[in-house]
PDB file of N, H, CA, C and O in Angstrom:
ATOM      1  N   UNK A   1     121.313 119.509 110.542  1.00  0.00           N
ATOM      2  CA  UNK A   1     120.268 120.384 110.076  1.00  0.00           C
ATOM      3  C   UNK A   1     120.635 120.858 108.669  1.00  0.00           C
ATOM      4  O   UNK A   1     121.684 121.436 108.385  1.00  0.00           O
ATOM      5  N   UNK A   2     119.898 120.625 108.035  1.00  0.00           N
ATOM      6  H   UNK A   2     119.046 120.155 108.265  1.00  0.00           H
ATOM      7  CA  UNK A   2     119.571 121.320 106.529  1.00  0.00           C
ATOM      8  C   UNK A   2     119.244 122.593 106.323  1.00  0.00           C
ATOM      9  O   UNK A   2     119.535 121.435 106.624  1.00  0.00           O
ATOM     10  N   UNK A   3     118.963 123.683 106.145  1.00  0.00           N
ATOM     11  H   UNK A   3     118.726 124.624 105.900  1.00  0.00           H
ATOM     12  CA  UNK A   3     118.162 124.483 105.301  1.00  0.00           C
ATOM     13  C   UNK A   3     118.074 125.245 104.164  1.00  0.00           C
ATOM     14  O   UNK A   3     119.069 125.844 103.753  1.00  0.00           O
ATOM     15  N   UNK A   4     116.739 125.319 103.454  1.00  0.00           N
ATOM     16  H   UNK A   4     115.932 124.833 103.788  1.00  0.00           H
ATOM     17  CA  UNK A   4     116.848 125.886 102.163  1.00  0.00           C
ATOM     18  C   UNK A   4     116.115 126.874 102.137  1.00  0.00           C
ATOM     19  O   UNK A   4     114.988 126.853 102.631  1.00  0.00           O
ATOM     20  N   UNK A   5     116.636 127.925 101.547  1.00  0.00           N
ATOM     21  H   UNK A   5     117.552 127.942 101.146  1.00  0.00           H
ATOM     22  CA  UNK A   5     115.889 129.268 101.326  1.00  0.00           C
ATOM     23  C   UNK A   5     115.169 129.401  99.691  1.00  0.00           C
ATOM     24  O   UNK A   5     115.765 129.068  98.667  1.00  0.00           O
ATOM     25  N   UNK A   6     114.186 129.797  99.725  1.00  0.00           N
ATOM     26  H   UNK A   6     113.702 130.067 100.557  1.00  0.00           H
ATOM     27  CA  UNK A   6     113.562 130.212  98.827  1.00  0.00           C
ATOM     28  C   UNK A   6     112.814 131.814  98.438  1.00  0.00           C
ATOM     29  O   UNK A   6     111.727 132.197  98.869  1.00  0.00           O
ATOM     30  N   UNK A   7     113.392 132.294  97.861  1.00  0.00           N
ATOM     31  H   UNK A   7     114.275 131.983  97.511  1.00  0.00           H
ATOM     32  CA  UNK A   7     113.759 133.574  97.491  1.00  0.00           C
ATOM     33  C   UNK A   7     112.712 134.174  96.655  1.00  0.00           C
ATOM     34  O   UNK A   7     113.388 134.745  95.799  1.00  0.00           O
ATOM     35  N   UNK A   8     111.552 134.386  96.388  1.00  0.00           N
ATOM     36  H   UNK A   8     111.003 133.923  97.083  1.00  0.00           H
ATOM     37  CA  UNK A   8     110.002 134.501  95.738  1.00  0.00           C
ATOM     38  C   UNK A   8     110.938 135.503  94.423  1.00  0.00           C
ATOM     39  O   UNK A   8     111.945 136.039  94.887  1.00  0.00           O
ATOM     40  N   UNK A   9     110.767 135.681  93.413  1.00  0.00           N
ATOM     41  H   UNK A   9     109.949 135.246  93.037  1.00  0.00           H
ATOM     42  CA  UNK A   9     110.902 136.406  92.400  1.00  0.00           C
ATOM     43  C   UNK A   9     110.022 136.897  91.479  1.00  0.00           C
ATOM     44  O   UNK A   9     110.383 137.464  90.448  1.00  0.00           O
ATOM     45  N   UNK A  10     108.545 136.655  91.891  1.00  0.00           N
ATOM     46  H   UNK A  10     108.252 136.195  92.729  1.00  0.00           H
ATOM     47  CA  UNK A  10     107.552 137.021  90.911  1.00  0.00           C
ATOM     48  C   UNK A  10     106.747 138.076  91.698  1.00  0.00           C
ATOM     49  O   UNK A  10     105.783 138.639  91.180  1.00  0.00           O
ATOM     50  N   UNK A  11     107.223 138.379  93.165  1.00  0.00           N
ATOM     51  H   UNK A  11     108.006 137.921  93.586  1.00  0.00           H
ATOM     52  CA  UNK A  11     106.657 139.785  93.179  1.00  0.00           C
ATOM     53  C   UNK A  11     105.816 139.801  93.776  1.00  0.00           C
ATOM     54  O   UNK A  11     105.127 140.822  93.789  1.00  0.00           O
ATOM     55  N   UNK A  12     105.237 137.957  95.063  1.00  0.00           N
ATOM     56  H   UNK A  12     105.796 137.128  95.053  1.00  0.00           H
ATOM     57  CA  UNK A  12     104.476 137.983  95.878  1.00  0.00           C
ATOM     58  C   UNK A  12     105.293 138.475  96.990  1.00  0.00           C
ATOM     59  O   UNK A  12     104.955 139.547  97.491  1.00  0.00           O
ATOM     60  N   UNK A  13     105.959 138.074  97.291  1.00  0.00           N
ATOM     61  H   UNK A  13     106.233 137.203  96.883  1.00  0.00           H
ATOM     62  CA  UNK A  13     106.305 138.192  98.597  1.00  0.00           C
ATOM     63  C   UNK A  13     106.404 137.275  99.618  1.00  0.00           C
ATOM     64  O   UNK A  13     106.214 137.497 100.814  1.00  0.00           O
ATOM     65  N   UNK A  14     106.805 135.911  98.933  1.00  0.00           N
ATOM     66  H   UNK A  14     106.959 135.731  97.962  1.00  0.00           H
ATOM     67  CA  UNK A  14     106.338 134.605  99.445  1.00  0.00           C
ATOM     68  C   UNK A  14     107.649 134.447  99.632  1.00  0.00           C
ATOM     69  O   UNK A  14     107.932 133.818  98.612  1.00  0.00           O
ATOM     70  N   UNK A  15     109.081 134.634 100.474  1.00  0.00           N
ATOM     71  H   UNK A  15     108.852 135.145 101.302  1.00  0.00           H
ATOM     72  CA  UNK A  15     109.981 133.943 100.520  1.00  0.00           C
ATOM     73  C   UNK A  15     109.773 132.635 101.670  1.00  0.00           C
ATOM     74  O   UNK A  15     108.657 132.617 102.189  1.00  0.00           O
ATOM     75  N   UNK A  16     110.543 131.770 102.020  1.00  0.00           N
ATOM     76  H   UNK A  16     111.450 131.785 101.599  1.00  0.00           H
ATOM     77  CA  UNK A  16     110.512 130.809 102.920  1.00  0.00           C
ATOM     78  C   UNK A  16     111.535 129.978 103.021  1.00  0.00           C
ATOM     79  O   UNK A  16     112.321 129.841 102.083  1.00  0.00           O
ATOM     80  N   UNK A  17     111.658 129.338 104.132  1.00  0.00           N
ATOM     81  H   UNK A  17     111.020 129.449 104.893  1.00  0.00           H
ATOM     82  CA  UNK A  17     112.688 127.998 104.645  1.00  0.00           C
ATOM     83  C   UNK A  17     112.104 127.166 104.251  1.00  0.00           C
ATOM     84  O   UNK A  17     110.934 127.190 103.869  1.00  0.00           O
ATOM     85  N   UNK A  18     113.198 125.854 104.297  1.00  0.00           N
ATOM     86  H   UNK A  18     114.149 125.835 104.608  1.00  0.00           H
ATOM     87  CA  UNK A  18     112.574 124.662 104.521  1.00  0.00           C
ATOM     88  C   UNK A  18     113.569 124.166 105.249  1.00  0.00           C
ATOM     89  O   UNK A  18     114.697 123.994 104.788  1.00  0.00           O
ATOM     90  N   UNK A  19     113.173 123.848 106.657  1.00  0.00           N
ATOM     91  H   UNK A  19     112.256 123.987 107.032  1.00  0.00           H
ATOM     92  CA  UNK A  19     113.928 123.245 107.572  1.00  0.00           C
ATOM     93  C   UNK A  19     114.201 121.908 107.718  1.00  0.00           C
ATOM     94  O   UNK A  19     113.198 121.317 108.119  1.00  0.00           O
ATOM     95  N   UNK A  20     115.470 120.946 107.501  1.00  0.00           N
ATOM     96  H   UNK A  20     116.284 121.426 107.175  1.00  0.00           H
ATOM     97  CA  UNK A  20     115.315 119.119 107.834  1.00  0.00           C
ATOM     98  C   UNK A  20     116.140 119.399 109.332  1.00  0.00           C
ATOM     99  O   UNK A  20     116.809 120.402 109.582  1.00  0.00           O
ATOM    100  N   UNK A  21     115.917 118.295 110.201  1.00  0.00           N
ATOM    101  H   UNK A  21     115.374 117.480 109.998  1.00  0.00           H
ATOM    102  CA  UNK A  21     116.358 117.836 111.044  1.00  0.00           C
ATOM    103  C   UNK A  21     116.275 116.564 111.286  1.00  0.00           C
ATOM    104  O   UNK A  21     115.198 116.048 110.989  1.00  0.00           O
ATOM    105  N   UNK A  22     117.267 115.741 111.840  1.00  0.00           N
ATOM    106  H   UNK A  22     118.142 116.160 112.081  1.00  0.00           H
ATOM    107  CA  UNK A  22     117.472 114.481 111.928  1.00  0.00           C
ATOM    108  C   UNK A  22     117.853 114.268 113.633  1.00  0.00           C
ATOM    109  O   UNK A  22     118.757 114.963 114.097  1.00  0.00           O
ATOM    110  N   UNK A  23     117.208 113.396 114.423  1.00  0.00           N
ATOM    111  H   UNK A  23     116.474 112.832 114.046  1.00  0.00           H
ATOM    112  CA  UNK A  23     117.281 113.448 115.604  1.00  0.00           C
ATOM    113  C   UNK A  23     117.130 111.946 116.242  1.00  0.00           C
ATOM    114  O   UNK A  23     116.106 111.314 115.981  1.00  0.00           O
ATOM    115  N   UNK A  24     118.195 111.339 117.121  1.00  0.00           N
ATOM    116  H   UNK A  24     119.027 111.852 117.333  1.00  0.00           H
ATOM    117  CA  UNK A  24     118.143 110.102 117.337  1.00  0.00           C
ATOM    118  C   UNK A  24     116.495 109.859 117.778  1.00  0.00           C
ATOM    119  O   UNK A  24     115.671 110.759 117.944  1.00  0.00           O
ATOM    120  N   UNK A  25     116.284 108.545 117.903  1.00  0.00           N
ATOM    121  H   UNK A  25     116.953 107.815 117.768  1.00  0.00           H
ATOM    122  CA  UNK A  25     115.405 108.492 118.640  1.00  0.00           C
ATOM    123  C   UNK A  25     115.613 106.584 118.799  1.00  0.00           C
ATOM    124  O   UNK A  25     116.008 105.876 117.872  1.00  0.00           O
ATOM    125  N   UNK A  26     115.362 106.248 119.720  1.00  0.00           N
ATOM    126  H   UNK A  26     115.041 106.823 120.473  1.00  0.00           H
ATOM    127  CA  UNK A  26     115.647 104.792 119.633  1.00  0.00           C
ATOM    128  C   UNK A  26     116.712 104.098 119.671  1.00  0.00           C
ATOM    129  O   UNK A  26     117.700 104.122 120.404  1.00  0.00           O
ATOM    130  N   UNK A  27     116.235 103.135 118.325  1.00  0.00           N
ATOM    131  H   UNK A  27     115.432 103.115 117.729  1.00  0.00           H
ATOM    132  CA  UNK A  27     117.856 102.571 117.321  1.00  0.00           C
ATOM    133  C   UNK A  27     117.394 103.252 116.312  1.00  0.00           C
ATOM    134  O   UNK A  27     117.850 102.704 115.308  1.00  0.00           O
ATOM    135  N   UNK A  28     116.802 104.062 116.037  1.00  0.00           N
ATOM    136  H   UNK A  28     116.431 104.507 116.853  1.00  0.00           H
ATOM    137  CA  UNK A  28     116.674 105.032 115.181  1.00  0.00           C
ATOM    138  C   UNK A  28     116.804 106.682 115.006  1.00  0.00           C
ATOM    139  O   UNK A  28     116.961 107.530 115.883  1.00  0.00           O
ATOM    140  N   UNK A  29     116.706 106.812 113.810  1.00  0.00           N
ATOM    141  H   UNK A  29     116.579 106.123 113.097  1.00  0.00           H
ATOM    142  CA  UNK A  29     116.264 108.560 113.625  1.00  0.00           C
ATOM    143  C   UNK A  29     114.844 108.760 113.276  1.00  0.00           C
ATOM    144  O   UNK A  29     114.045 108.001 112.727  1.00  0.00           O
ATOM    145  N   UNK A  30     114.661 110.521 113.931  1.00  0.00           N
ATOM    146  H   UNK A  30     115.310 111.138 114.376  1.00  0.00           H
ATOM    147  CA  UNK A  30     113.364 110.865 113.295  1.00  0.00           C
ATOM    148  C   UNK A  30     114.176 112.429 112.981  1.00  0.00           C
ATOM    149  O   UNK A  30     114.949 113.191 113.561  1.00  0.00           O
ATOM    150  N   UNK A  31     113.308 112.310 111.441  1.00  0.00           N
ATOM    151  H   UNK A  31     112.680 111.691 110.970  1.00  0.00           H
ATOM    152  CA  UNK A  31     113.251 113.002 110.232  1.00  0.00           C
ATOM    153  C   UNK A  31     112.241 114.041 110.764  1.00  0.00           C
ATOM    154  O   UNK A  31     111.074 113.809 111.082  1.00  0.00           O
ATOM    155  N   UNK A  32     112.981 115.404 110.812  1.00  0.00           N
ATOM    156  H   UNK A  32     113.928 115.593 110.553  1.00  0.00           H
ATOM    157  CA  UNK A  32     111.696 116.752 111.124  1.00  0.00           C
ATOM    158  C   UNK A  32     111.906 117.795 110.151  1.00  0.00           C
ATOM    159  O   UNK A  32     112.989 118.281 109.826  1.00  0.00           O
ATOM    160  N   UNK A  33     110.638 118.119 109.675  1.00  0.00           N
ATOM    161  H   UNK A  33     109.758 117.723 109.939  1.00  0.00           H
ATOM    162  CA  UNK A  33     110.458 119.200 108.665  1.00  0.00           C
ATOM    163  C   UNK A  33     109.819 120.123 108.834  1.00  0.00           C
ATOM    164  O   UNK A  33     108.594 120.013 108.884  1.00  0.00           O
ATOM    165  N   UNK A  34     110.444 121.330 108.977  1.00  0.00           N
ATOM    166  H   UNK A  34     111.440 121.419 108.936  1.00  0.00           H
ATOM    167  CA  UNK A  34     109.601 122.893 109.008  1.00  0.00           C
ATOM    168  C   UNK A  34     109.776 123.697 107.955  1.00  0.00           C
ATOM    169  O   UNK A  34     110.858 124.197 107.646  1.00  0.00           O
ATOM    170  N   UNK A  35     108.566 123.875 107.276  1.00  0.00           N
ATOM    171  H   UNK A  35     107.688 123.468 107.526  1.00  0.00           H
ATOM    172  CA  UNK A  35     108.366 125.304 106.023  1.00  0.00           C
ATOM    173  C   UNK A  35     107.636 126.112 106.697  1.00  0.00           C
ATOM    174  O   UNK A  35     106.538 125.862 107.194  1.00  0.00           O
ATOM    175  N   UNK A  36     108.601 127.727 106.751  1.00  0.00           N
ATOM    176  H   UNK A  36     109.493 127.930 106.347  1.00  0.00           H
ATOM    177  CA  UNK A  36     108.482 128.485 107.891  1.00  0.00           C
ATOM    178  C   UNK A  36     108.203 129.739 106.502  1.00  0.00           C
ATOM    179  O   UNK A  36     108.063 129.496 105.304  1.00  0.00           O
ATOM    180  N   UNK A  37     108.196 130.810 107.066  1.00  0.00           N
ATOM    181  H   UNK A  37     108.309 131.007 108.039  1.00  0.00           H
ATOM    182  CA  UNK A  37     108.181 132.243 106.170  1.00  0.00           C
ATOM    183  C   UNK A  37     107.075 132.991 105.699  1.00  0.00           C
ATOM    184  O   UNK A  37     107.000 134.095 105.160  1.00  0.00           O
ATOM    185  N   UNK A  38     105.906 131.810 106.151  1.00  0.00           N
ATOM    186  H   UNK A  38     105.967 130.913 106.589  1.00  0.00           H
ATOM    187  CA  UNK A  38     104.159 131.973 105.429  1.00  0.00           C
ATOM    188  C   UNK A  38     103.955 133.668 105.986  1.00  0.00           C
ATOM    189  O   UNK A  38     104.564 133.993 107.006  1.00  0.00           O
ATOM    190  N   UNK A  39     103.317 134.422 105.464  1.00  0.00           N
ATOM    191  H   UNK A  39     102.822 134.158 104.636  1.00  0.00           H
ATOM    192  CA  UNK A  39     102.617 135.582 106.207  1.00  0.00           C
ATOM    193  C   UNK A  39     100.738 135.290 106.203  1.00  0.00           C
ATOM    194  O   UNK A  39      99.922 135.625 105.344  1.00  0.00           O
ATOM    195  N   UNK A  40     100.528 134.564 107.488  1.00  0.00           N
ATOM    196  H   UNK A  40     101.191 134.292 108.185  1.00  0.00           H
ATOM    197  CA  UNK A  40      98.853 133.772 107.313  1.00  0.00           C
ATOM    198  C   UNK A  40      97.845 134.778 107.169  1.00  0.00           C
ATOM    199  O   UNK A  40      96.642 134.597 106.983  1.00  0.00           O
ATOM    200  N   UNK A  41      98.364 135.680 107.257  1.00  0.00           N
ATOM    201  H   UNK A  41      99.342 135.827 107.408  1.00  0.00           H
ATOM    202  CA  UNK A  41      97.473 137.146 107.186  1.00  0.00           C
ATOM    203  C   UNK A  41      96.944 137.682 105.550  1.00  0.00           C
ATOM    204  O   UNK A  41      96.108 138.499 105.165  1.00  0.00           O
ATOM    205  N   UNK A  42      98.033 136.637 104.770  1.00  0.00           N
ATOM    206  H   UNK A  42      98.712 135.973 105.082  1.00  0.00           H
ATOM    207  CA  UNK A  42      98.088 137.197 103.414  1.00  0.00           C
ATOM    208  C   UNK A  42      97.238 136.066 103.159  1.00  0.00           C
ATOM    209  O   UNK A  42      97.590 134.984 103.628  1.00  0.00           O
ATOM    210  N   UNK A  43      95.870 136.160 102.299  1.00  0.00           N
ATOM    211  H   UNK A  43      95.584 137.039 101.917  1.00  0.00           H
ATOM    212  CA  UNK A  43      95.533 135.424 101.618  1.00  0.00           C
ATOM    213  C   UNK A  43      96.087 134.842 100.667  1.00  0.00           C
ATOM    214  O   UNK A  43      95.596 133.742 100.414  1.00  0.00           O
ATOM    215  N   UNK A  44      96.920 135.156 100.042  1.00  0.00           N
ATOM    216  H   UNK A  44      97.319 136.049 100.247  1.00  0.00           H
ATOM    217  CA  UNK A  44      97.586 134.374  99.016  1.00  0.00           C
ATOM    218  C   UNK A  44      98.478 133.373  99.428  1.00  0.00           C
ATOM    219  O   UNK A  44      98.655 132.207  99.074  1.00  0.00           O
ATOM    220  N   UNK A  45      99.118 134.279 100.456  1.00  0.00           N
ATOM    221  H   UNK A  45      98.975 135.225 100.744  1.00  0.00           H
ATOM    222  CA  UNK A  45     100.273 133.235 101.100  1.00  0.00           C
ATOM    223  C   UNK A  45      99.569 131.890 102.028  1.00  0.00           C
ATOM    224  O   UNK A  45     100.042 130.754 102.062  1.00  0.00           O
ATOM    225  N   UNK A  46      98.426 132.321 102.690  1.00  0.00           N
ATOM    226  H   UNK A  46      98.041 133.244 102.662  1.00  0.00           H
ATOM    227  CA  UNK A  46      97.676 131.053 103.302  1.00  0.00           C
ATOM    228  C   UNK A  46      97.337 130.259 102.658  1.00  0.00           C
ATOM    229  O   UNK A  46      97.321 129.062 102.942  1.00  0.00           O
ATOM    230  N   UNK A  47      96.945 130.831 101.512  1.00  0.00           N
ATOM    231  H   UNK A  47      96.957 131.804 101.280  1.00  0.00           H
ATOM    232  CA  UNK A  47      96.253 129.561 100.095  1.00  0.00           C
ATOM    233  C   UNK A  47      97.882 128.386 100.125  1.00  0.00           C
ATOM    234  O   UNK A  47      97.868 127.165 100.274  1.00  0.00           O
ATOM    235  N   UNK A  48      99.129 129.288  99.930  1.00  0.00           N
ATOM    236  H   UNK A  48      99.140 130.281  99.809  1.00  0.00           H
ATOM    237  CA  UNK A  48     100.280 128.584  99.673  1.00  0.00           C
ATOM    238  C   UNK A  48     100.705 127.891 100.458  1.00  0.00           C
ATOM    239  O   UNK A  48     101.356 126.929 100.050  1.00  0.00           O
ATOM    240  N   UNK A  49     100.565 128.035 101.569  1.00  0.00           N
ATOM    241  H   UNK A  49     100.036 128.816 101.900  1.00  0.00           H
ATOM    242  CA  UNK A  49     100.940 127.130 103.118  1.00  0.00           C
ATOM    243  C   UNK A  49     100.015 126.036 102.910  1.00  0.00           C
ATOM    244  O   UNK A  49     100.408 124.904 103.196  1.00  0.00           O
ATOM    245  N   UNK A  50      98.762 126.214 102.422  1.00  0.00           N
ATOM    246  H   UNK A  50      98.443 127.133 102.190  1.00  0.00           H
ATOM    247  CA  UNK A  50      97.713 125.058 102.543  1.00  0.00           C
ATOM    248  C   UNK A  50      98.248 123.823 101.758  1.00  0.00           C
ATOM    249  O   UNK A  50      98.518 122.712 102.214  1.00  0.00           O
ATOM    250  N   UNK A  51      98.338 124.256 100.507  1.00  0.00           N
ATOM    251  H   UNK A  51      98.119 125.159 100.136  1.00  0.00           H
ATOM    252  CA  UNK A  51      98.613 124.105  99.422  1.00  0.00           C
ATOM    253  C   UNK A  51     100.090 123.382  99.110  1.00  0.00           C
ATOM    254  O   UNK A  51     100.190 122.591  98.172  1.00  0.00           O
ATOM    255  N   UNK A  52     101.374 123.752 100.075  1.00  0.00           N
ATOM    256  H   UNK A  52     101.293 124.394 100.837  1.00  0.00           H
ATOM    257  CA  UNK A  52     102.771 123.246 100.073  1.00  0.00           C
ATOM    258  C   UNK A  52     102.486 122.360 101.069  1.00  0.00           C
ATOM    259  O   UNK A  52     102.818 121.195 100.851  1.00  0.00           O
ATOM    260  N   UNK A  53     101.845 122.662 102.323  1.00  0.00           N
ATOM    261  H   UNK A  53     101.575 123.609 102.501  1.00  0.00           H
ATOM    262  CA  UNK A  53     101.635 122.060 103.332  1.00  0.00           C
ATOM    263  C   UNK A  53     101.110 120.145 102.728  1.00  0.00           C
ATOM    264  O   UNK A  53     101.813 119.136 102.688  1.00  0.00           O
ATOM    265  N   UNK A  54      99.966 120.298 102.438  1.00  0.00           N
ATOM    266  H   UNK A  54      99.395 121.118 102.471  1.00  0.00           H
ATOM    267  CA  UNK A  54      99.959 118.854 101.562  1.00  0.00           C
ATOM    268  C   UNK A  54     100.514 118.235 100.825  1.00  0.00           C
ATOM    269  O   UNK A  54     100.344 117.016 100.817  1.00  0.00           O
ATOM    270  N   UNK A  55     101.724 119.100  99.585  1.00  0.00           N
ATOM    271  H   UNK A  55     101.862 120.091  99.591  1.00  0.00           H
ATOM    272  CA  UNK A  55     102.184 118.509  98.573  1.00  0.00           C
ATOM    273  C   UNK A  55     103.408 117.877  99.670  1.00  0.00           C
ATOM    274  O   UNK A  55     103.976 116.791  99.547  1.00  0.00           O
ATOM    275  N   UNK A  56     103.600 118.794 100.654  1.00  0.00           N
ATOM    276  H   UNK A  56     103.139 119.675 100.755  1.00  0.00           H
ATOM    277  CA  UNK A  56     104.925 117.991 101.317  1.00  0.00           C
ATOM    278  C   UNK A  56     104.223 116.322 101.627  1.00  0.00           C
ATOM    279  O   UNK A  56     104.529 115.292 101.026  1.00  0.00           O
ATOM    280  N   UNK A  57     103.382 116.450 102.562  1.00  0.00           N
ATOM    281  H   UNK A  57     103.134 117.287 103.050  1.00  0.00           H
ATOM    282  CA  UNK A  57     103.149 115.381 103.078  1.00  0.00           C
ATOM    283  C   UNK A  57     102.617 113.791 102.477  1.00  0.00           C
ATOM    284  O   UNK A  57     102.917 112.626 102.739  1.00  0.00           O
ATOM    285  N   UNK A  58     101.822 114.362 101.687  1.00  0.00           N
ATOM    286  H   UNK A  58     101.579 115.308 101.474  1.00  0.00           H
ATOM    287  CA  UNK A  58     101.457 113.232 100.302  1.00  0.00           C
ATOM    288  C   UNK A  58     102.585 113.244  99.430  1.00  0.00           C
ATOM    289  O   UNK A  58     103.201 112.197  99.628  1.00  0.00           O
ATOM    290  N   UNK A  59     103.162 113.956  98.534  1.00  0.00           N
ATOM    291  H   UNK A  59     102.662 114.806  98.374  1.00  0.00           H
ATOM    292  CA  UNK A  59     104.260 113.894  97.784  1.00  0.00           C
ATOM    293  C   UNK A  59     105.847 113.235  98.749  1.00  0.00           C
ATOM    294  O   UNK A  59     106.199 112.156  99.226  1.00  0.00           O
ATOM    295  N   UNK A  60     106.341 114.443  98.652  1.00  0.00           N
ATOM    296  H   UNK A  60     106.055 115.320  98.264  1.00  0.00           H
ATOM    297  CA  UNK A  60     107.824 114.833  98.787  1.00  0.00           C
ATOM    298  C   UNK A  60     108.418 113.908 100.054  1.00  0.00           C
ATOM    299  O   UNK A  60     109.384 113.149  99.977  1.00  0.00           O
ATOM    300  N   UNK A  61     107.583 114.169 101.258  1.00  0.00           N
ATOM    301  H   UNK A  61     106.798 114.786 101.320  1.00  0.00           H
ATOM    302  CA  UNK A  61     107.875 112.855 102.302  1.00  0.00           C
ATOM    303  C   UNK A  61     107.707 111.469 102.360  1.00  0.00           C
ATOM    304  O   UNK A  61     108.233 110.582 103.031  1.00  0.00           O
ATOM    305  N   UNK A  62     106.874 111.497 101.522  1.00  0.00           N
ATOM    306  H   UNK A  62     106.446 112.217 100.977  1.00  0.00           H
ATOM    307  CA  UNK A  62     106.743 109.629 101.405  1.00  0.00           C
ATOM    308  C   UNK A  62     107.174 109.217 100.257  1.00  0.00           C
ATOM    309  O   UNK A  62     107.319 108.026  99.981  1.00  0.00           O
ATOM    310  N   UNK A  63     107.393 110.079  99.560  1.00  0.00           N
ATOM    311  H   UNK A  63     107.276 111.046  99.784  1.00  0.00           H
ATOM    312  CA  UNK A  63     108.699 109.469  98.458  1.00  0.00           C
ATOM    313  C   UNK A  63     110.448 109.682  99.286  1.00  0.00           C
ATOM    314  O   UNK A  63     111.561 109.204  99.068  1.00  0.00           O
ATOM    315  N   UNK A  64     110.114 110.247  99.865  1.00  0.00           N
ATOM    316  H   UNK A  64     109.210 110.634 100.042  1.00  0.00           H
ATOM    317  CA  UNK A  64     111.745 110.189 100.923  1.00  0.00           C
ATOM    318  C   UNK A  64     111.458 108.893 101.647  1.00  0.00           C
ATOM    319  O   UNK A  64     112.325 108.021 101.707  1.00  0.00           O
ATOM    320  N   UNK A  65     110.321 108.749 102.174  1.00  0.00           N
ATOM    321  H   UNK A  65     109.617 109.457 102.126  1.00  0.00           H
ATOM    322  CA  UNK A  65     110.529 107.525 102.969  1.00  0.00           C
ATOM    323  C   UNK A  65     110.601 106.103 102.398  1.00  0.00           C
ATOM    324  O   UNK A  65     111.038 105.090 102.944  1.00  0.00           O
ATOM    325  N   UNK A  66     109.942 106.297 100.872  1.00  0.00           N
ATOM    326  H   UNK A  66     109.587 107.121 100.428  1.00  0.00           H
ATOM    327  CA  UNK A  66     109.907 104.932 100.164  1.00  0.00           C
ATOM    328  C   UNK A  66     111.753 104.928 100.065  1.00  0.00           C
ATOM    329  O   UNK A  66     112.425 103.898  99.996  1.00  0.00           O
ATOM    330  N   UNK A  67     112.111 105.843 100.075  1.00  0.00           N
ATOM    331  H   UNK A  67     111.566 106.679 100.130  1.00  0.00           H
ATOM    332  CA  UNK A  67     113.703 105.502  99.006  1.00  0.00           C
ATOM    333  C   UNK A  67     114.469 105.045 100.069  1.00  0.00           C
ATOM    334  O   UNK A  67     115.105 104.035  99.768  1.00  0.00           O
ATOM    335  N   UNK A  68     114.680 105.550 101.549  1.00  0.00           N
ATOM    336  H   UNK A  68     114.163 106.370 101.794  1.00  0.00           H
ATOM    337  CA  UNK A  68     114.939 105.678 102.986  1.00  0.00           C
ATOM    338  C   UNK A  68     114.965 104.134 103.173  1.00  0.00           C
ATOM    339  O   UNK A  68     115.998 103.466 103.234  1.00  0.00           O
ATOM    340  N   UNK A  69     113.265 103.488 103.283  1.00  0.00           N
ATOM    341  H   UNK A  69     112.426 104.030 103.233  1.00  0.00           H
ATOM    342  CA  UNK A  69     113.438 102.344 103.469  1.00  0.00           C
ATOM    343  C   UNK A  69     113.823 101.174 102.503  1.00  0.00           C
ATOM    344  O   UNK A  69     113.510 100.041 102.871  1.00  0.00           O
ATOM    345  N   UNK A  70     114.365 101.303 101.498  1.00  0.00           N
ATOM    346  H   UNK A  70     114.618 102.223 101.199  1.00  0.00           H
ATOM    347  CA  UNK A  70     114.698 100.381 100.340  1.00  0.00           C
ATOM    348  C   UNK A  70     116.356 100.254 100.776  1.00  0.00           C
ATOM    349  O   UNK A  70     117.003  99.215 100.643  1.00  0.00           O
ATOM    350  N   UNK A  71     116.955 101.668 101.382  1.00  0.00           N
ATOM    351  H   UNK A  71     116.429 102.512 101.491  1.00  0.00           H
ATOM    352  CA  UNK A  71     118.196 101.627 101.551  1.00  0.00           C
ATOM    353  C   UNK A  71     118.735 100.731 102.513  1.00  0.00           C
ATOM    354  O   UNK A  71     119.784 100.091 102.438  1.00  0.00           O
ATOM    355  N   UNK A  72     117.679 100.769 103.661  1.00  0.00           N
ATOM    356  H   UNK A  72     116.827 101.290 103.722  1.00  0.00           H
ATOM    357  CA  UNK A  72     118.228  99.599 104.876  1.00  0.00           C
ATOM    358  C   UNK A  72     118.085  98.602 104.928  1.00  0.00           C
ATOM    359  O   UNK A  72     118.554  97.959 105.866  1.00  0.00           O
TER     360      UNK A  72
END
């Protein structure tokens, strides 16, 4: 397990995790990701969950997985 903290400094109030986990599965692993810390109550912060929530999944994970599978 990984995690990274992110520490808001501009005074929203947005701190958060980002959780990795790696877990057999198979002859393989599966790769699990939680960004935790949202307050959904806060409009601002829901806009940001929406908003990180996609960049993870289009961005940041499938460029992990392009590099992942080039390695094996």
């Amino acid at each position: 397990m990984l995690q990274i903290t992110w520490a808001d400094r501009s005074g929203s109030g947005l701190d958060s995790i980002v959780t990795w986990r790696l877990e057999p599965e198979g002859r393989g692993t599966r790769m699990l990701m939680e960004h935790s810390g949202f307050d959904l109550d806060s409009p601002f912060q829901a806009i940001a969950h929406r908003t990180m929530g996609s960049g993870w999944r289009s961005s940041v994970v499938r460029s992990m997985l392009t590099v992942l599978e080039q390695e094996t």
